[in-house]
C-alpha positions in Angstrom: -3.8 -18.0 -4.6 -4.5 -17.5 -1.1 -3.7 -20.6 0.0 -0.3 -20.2 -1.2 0.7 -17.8 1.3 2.3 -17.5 4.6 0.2 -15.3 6.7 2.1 -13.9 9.9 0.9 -15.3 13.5 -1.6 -12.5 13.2 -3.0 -13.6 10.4 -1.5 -10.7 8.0 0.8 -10.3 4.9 2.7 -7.6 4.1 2.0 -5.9 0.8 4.4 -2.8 -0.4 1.8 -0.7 -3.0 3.7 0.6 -6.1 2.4 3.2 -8.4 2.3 1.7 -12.0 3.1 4.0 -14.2 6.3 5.3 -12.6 7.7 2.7 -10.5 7.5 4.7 -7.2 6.5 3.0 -3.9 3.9 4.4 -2.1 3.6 2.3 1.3 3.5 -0.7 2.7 0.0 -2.2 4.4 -0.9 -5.0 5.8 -3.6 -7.8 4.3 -5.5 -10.5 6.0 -7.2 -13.3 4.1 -10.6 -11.1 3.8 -8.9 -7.7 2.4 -7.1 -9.8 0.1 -10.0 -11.9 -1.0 -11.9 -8.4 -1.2 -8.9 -6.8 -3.6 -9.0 -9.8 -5.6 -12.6 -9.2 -6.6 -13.4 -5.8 -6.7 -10.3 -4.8 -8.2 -9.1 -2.1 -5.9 -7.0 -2.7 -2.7 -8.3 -3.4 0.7 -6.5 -3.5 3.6 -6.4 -4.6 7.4 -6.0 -1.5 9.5 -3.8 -3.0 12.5 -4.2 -0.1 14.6 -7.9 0.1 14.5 -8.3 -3.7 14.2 -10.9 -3.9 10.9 -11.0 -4.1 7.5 -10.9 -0.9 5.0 -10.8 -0.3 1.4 -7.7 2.0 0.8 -9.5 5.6 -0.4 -12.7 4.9 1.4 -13.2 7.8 2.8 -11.0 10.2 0.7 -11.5 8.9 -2.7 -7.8 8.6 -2.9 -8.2 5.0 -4.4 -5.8 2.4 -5.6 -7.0 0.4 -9.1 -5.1 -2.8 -8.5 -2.9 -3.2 -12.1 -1.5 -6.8 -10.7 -0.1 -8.5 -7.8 3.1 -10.7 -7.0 4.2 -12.6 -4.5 7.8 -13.2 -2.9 9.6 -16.5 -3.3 8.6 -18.0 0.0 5.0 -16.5 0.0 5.4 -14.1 2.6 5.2 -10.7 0.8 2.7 -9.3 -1.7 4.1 -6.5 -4.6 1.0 -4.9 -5.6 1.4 -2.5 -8.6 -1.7 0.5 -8.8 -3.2 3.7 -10.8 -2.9 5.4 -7.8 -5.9 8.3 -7.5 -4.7 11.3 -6.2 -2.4 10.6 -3.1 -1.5 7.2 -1.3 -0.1 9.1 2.1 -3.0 10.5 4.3 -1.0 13.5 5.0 -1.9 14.1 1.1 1.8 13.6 -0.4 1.4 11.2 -3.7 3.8 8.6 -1.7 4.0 7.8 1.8 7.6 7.8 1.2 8.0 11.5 0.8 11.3 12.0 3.5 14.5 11.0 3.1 17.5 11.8 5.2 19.7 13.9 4.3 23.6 13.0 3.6 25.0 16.1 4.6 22.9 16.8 7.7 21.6 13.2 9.0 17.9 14.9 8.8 14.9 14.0 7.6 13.9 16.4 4.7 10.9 16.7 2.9 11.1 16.1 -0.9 8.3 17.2 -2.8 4.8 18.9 -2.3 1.6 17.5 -0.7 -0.8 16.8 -4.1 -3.5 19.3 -5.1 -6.7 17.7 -6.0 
């Protein structure tokens, strides 16, 4: 399956992380070869960190884990849709999705929807 893709100049795929069970996206993270290669075998997603240049497991150190359910690829093998059990929260500000803003119609702002999750 690797082979089949279309890495960046970089070296990375995009994957967008969906929760399972309801359908919600929870955020979108990068892959090299290696965090791929790692999801693929231990069954729970790893990702390259572009900001701090190395490889993590996503959850590592809160236990907020992601139990890999199954993974697609685009048409042109440039995108990954990866569909999880999400543990706890996928955000790292503790909200279930990283996706937990949205502007609002009325005012043009950015308003919080929902509450961080309790563990």
């Amino acid at each position: 399956m690797i082979d089949e893709l279309k890495f960046d100049e970089k070296g990375l795929i995009p994957a967008v992380i969906q929760d399972d069970a309801s359908g919600q996206v929870l955020t979108l993270c990068y892959m090299n070869p290696e965090a791929l290669k790692r999801t693929l075998e231990t069954g729970l997603v790893h990702l390259y960190r572009r900001s701090a240049g190395q490889l993590q497991m996503k959850g590592a150190t809160s236990g907020h884990t992601q139990v890999v359910k199954s993974i697609a690829v685009d048409c042109e093998g440039k995108s990954l849709l990866v569909k999880v059990d999400q543990k706890v929260a996928a955000c790292h500000k503790n909200y279930f999705t990283c996706y937990y803003r949205e502007r609002d119609p009325k005012t043009g702002k950015l308003v919080v929807r929902g509450e961080p999750v309790k563990e």
